[in-house]
PyMOL Python script that loads the backbone (N, CA, C, O; Angstrom):
from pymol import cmd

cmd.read_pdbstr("""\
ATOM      1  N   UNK A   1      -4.781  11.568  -7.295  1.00  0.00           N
ATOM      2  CA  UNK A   1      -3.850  11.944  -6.256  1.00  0.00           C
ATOM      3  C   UNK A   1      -2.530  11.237  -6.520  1.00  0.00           C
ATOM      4  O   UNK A   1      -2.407  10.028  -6.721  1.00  0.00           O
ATOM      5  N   UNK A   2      -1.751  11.961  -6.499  1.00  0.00           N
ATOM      6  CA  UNK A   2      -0.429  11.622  -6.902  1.00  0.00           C
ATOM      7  C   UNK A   2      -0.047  10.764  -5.424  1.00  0.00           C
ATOM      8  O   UNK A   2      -0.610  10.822  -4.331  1.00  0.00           O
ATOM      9  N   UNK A   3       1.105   9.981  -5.858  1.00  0.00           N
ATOM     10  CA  UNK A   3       1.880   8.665  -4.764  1.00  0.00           C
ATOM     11  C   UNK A   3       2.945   9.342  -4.343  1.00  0.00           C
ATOM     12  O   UNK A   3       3.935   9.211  -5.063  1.00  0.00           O
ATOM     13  N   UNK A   4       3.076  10.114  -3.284  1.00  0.00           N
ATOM     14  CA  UNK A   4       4.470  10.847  -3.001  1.00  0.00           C
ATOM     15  C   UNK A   4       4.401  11.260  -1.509  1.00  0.00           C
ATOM     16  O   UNK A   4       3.479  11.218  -0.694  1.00  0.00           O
ATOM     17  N   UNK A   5       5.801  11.710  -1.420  1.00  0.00           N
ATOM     18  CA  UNK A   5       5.683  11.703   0.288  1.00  0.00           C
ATOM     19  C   UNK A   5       4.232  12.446   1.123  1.00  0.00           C
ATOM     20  O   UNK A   5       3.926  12.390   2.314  1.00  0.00           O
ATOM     21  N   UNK A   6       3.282  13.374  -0.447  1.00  0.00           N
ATOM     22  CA  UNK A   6       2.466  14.150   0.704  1.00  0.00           C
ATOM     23  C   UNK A   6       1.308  13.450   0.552  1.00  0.00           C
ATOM     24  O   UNK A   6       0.355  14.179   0.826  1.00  0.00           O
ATOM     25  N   UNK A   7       0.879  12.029   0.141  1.00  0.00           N
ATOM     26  CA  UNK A   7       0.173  11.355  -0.165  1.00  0.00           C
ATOM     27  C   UNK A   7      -0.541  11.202   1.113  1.00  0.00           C
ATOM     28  O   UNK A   7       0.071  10.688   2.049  1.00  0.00           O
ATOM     29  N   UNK A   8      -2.117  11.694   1.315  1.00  0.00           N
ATOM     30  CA  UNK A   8      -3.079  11.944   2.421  1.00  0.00           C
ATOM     31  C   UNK A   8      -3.726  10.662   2.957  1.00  0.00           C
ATOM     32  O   UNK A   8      -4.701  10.098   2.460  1.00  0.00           O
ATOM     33  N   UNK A   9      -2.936  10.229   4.213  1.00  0.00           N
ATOM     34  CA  UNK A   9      -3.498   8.792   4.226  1.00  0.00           C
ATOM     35  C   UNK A   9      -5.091   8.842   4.472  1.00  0.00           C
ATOM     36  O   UNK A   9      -5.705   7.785   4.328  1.00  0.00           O
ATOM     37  N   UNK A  10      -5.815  10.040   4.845  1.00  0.00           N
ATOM     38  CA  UNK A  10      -7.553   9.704   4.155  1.00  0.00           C
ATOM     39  C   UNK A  10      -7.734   9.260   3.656  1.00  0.00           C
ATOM     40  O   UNK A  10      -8.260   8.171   3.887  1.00  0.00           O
ATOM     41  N   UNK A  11      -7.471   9.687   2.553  1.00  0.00           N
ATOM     42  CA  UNK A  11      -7.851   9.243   0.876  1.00  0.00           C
ATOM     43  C   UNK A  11      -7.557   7.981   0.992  1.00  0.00           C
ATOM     44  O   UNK A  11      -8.500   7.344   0.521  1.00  0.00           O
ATOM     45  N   UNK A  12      -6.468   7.060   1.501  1.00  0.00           N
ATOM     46  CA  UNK A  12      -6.085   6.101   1.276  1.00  0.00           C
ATOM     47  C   UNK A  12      -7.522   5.359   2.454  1.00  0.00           C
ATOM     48  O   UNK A  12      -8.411   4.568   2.141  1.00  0.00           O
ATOM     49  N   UNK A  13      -7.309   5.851   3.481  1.00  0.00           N
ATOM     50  CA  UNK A  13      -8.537   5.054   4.964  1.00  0.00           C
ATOM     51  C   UNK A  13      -9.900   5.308   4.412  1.00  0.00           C
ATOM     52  O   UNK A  13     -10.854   4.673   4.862  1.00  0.00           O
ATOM     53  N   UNK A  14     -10.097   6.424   3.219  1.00  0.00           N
ATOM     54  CA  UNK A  14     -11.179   6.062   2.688  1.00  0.00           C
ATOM     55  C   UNK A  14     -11.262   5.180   1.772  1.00  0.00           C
ATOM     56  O   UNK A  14     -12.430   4.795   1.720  1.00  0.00           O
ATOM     57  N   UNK A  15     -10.356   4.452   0.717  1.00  0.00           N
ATOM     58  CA  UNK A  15     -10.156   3.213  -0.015  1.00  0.00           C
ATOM     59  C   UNK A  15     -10.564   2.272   0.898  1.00  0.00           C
ATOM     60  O   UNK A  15     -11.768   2.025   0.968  1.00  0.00           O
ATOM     61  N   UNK A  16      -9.498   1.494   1.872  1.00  0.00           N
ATOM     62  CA  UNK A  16      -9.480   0.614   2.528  1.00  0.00           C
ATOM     63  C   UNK A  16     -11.141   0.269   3.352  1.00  0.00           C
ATOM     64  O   UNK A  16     -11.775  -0.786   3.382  1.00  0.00           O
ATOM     65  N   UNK A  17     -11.430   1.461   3.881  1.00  0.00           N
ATOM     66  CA  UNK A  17     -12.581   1.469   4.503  1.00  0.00           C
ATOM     67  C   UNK A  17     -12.329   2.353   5.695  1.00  0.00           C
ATOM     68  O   UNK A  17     -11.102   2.378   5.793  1.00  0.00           O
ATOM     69  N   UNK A  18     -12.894   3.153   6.734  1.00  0.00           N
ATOM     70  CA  UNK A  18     -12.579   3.570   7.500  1.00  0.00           C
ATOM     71  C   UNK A  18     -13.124   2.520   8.774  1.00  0.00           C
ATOM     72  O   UNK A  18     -12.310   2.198   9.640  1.00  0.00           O
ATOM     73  N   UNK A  19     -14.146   2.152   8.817  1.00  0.00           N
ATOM     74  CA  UNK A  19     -14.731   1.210   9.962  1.00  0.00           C
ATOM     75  C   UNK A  19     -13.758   0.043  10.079  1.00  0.00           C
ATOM     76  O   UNK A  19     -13.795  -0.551  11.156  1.00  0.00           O
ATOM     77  N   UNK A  20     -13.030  -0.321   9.308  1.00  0.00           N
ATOM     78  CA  UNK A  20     -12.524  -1.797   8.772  1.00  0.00           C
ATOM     79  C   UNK A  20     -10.766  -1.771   8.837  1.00  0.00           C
ATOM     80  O   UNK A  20     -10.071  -2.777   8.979  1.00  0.00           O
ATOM     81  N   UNK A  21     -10.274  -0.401   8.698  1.00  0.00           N
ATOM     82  CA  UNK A  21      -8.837  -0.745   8.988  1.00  0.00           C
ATOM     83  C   UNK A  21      -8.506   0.776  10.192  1.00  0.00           C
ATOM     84  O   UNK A  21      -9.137   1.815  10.386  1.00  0.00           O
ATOM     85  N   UNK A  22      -7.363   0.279  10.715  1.00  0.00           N
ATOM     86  CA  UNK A  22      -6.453   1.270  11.366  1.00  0.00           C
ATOM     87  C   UNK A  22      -5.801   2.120  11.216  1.00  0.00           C
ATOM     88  O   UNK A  22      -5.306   2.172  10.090  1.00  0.00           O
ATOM     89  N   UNK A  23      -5.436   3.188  12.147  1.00  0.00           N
ATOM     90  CA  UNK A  23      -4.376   4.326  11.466  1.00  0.00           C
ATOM     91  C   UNK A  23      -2.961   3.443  11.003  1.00  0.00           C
ATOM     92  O   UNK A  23      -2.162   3.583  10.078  1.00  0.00           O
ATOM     93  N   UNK A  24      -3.075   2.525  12.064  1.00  0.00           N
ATOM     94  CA  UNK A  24      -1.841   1.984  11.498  1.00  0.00           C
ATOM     95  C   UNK A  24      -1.761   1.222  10.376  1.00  0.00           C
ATOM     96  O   UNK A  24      -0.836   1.219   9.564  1.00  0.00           O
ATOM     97  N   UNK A  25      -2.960   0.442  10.351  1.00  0.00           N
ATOM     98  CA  UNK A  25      -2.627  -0.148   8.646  1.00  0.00           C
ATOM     99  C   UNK A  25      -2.740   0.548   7.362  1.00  0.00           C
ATOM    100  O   UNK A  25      -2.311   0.220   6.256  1.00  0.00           O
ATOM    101  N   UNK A  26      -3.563   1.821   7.822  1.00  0.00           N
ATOM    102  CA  UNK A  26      -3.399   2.988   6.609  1.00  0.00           C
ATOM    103  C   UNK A  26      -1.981   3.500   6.634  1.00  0.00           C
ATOM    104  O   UNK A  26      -1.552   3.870   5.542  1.00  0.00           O
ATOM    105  N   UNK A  27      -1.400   3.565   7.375  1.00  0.00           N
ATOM    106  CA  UNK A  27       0.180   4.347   7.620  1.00  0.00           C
ATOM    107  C   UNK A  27       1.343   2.940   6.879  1.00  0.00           C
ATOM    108  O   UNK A  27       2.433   3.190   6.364  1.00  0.00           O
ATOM    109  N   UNK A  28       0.790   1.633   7.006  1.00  0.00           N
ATOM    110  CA  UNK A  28       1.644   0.574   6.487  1.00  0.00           C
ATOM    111  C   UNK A  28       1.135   0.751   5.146  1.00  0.00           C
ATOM    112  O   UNK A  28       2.144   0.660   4.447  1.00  0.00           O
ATOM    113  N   UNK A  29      -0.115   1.006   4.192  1.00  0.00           N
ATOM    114  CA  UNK A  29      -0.414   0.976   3.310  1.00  0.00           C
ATOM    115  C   UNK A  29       0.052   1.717   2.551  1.00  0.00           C
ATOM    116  O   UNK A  29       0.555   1.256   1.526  1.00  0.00           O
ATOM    117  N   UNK A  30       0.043   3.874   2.912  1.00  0.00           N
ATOM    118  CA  UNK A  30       0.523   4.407   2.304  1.00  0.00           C
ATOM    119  C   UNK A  30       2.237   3.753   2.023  1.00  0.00           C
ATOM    120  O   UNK A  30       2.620   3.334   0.930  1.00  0.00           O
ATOM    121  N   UNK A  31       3.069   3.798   3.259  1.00  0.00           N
ATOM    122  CA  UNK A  31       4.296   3.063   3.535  1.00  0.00           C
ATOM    123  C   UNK A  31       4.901   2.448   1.732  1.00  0.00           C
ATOM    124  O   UNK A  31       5.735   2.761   0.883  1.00  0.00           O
ATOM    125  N   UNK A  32       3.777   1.384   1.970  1.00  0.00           N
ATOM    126  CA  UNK A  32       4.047   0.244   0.527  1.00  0.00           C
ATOM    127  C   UNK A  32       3.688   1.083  -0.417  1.00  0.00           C
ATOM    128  O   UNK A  32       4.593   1.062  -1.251  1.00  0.00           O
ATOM    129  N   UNK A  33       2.543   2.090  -0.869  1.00  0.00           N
ATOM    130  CA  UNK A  33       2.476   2.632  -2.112  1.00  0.00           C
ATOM    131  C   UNK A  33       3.388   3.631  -2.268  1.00  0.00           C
ATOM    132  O   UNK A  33       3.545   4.028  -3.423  1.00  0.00           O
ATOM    133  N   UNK A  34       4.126   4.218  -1.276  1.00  0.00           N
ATOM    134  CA  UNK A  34       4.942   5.239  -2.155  1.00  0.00           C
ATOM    135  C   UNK A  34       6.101   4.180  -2.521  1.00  0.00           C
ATOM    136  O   UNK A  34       6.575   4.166  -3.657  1.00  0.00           O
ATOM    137  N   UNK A  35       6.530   3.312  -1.541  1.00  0.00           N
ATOM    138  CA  UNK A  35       7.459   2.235  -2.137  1.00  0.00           C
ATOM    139  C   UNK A  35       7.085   1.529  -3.503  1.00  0.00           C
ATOM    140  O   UNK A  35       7.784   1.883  -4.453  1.00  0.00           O
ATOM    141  N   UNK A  36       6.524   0.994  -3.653  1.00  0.00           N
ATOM    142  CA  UNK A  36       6.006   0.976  -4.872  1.00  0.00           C
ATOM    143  C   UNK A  36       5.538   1.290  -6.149  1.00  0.00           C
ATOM    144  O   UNK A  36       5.730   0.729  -7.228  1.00  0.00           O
ATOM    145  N   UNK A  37       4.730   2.529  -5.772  1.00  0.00           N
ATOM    146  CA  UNK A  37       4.676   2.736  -7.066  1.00  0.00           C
ATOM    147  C   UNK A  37       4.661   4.597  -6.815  1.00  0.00           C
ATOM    148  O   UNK A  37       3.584   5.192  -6.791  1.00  0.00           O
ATOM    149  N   UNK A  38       5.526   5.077  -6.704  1.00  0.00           N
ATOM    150  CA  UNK A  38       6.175   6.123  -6.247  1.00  0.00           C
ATOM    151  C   UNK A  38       5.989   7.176  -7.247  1.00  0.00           C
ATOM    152  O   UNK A  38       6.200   6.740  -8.379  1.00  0.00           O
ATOM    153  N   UNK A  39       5.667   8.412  -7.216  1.00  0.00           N
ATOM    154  CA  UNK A  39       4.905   9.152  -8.416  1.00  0.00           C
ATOM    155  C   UNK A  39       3.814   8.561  -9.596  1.00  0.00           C
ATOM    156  O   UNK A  39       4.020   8.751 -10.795  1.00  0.00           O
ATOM    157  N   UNK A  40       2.801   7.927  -9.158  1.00  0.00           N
ATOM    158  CA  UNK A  40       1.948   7.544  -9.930  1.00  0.00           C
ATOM    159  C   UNK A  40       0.851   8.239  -9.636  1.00  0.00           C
ATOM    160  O   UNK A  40       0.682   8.849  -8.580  1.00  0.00           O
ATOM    161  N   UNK A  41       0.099   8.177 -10.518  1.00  0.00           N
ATOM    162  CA  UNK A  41      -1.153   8.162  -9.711  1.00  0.00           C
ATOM    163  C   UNK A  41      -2.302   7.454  -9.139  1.00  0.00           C
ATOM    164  O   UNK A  41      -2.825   6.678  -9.939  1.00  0.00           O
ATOM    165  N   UNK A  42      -2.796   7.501  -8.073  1.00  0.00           N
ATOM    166  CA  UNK A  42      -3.199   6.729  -7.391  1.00  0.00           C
ATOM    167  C   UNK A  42      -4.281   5.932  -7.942  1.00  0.00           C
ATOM    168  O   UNK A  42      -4.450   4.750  -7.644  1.00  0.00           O
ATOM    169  N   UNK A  43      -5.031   6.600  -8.767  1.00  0.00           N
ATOM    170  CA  UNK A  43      -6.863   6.624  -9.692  1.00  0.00           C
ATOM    171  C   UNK A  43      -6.281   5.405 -10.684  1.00  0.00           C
ATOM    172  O   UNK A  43      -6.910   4.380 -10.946  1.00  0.00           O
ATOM    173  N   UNK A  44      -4.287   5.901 -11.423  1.00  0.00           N
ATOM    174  CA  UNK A  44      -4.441   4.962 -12.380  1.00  0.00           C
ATOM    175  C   UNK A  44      -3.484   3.665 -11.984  1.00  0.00           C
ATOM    176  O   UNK A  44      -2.506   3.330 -12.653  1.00  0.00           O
ATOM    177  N   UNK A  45      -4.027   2.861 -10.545  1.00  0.00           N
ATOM    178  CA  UNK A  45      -3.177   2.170 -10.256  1.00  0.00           C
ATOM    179  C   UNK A  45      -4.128   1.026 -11.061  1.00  0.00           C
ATOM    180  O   UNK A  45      -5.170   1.522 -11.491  1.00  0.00           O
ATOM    181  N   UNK A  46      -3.992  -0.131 -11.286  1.00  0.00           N
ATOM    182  CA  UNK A  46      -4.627  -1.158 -11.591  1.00  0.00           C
ATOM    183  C   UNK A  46      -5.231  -1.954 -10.581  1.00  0.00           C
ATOM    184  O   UNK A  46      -4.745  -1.836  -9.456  1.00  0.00           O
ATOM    185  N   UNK A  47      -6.416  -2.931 -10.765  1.00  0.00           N
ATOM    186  CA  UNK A  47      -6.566  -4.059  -9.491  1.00  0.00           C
ATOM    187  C   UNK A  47      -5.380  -4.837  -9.104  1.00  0.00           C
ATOM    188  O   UNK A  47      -5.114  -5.175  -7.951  1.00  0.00           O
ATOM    189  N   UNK A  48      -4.835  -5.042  -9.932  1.00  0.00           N
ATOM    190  CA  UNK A  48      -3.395  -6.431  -9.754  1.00  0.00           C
ATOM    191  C   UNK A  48      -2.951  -5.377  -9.098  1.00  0.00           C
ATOM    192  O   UNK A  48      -3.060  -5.665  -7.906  1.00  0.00           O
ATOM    193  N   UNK A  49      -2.466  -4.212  -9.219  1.00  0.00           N
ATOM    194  CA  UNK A  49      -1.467  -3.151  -8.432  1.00  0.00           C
ATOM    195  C   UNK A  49      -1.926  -2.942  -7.209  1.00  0.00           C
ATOM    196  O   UNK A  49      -1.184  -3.159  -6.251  1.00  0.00           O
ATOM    197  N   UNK A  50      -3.179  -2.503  -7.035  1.00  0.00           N
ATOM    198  CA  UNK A  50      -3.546  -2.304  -5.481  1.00  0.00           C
ATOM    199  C   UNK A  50      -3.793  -3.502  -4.804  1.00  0.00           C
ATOM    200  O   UNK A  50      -3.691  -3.493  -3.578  1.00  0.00           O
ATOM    201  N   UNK A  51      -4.085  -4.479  -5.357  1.00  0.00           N
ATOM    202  CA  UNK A  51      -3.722  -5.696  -4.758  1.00  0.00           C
ATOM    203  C   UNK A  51      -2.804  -6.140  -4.257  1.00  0.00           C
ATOM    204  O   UNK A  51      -2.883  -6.576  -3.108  1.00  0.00           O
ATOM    205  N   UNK A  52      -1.789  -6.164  -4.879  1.00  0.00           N
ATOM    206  CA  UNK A  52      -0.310  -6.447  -4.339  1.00  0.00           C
ATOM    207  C   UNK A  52      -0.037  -5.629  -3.675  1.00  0.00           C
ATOM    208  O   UNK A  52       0.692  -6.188  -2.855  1.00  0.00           O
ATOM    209  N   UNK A  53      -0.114  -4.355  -3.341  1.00  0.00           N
ATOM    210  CA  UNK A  53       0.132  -3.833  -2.091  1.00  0.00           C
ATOM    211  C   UNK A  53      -0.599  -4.188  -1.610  1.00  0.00           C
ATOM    212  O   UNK A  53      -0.191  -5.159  -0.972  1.00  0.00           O
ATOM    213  N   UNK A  54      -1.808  -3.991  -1.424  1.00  0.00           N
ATOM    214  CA  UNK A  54      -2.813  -4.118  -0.093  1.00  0.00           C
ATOM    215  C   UNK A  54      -2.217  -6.104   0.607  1.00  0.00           C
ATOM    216  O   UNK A  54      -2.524  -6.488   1.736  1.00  0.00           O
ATOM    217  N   UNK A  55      -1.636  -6.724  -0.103  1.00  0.00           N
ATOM    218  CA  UNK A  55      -1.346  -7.996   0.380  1.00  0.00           C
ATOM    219  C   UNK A  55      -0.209  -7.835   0.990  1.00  0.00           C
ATOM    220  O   UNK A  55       0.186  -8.605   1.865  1.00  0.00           O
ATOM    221  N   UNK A  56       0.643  -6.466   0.449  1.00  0.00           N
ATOM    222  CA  UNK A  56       2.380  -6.591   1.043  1.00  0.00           C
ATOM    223  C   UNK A  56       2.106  -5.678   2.351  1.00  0.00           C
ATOM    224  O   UNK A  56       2.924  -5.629   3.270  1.00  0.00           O
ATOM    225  N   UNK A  57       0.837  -4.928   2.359  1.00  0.00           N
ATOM    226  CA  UNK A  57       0.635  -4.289   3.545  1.00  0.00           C
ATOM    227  C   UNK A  57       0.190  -5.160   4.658  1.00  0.00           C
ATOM    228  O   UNK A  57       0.315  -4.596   5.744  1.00  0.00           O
ATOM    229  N   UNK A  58      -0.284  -6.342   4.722  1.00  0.00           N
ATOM    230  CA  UNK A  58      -1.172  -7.323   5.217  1.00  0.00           C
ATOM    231  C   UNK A  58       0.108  -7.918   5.759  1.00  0.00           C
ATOM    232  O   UNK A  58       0.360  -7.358   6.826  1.00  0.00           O
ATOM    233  N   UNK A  59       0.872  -8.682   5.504  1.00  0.00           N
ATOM    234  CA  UNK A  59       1.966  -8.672   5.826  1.00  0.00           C
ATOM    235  C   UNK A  59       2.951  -7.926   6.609  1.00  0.00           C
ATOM    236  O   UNK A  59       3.181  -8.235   7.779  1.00  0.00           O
ATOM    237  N   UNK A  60       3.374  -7.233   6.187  1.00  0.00           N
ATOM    238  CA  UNK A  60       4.008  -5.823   7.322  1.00  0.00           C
ATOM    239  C   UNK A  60       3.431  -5.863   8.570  1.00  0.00           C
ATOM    240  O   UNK A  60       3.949  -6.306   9.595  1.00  0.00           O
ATOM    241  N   UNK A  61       1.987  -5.227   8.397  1.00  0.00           N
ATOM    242  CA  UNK A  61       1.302  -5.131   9.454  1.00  0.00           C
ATOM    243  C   UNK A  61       1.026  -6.503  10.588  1.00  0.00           C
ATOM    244  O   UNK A  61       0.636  -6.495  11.756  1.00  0.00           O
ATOM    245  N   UNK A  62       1.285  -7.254   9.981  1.00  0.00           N
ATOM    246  CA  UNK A  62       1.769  -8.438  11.103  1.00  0.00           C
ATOM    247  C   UNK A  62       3.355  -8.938  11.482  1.00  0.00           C
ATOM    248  O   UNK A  62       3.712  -9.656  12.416  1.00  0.00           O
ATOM    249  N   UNK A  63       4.037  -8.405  10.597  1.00  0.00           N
ATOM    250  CA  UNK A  63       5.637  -8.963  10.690  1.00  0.00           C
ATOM    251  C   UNK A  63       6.667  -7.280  11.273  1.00  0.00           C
ATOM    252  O   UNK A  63       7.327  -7.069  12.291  1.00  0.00           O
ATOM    253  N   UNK A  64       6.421  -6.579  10.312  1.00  0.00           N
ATOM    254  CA  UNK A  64       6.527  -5.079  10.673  1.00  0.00           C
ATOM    255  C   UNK A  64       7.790  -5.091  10.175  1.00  0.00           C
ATOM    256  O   UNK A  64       8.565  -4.163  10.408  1.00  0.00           O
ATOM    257  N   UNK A  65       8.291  -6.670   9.068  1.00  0.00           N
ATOM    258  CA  UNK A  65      10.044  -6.230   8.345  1.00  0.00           C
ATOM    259  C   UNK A  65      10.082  -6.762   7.022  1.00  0.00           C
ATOM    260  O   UNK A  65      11.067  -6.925   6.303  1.00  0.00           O
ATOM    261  N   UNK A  66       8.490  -7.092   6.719  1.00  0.00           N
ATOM    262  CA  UNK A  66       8.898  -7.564   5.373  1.00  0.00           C
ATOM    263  C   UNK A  66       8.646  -6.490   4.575  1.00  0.00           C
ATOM    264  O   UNK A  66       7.655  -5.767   4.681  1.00  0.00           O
ATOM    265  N   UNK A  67       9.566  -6.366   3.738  1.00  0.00           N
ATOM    266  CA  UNK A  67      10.208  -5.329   2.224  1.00  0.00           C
ATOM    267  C   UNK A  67      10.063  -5.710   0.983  1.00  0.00           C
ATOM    268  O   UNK A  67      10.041  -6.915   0.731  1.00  0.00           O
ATOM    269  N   UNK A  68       9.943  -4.811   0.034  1.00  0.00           N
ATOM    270  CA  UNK A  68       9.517  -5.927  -1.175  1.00  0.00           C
ATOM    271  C   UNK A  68      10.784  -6.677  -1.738  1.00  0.00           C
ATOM    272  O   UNK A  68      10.584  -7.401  -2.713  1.00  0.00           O
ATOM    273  N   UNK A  69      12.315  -6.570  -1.139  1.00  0.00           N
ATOM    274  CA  UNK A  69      13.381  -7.002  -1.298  1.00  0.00           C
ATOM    275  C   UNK A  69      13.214  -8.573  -0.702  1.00  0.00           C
ATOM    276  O   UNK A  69      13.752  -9.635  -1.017  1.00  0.00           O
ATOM    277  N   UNK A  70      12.464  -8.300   0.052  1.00  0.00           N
ATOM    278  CA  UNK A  70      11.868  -9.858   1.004  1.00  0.00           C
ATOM    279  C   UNK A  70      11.137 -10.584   0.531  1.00  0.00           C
ATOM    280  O   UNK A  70      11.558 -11.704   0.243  1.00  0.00           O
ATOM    281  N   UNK A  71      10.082 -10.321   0.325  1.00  0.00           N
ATOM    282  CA  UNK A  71       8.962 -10.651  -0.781  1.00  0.00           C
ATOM    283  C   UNK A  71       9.573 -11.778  -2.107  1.00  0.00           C
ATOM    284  O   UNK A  71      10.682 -11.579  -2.600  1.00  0.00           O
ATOM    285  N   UNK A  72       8.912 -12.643  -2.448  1.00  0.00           N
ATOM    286  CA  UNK A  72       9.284 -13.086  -3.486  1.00  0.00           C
ATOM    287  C   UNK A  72       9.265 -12.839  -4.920  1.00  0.00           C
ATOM    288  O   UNK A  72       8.426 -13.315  -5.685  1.00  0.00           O
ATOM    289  N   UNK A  73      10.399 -11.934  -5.310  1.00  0.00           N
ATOM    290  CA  UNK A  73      10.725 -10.783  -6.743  1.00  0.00           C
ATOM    291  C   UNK A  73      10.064 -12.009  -7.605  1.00  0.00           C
ATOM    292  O   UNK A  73       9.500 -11.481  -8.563  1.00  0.00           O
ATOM    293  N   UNK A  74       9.949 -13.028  -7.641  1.00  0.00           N
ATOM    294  CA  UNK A  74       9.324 -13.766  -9.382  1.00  0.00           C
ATOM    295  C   UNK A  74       7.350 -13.698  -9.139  1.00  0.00           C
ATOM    296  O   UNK A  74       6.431 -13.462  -9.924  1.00  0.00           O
ATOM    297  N   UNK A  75       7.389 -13.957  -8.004  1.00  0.00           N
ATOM    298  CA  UNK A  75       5.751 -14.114  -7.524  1.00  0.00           C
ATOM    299  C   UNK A  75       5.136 -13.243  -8.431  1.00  0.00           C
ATOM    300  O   UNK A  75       5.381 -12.054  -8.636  1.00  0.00           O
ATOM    301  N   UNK A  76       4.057 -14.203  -9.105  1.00  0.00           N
ATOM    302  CA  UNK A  76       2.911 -13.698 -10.056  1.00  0.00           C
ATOM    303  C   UNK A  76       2.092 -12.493  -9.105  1.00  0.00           C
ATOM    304  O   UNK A  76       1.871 -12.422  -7.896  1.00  0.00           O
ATOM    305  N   UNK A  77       1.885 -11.931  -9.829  1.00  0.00           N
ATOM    306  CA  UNK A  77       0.677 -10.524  -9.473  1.00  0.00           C
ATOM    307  C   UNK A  77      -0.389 -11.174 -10.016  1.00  0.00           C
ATOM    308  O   UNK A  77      -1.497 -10.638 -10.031  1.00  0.00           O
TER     309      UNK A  77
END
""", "prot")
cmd.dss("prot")
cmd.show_as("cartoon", "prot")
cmd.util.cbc("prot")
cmd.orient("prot")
């Protein structure tokens, strides 16, 4: 599944888990992956890649303004 605006946050609430996260943290998640890694595909993201989002989503979802402009640009993946 391609990373783009029509990116089905299912697919994504079925990653995360459905019992285990929210519409809203699926809606912050997609949010960060099209920011991120924006026409990819989703299958060939890496662990380090969905990691770092799923951590920049973790974030958001408690602050609701951090950007990856915010984020610290040298921070190891």
């Amino acid at each position: 599944m391609n990373i783009d605006a029509k990116l089905d946050p299912q697919v994504i609430h079925q990653r995360l888990g459905v019992e285990a996260y929210s519409d809203h943290e699926v809606g912050v998640m997609v949010e960060v992956l099209q920011e991120l890694y924006a026409d990819r595909e989703l299958e060939d993201l890496s662990e380090a890649e969905w990691l770092r989002a799923y951590g920049l989503m973790h974030q958001r979802k408690k602050t609701g303004w951090m950007t990856e402009g915010v984020v610290a640009p040298d921070a190891e993946v």
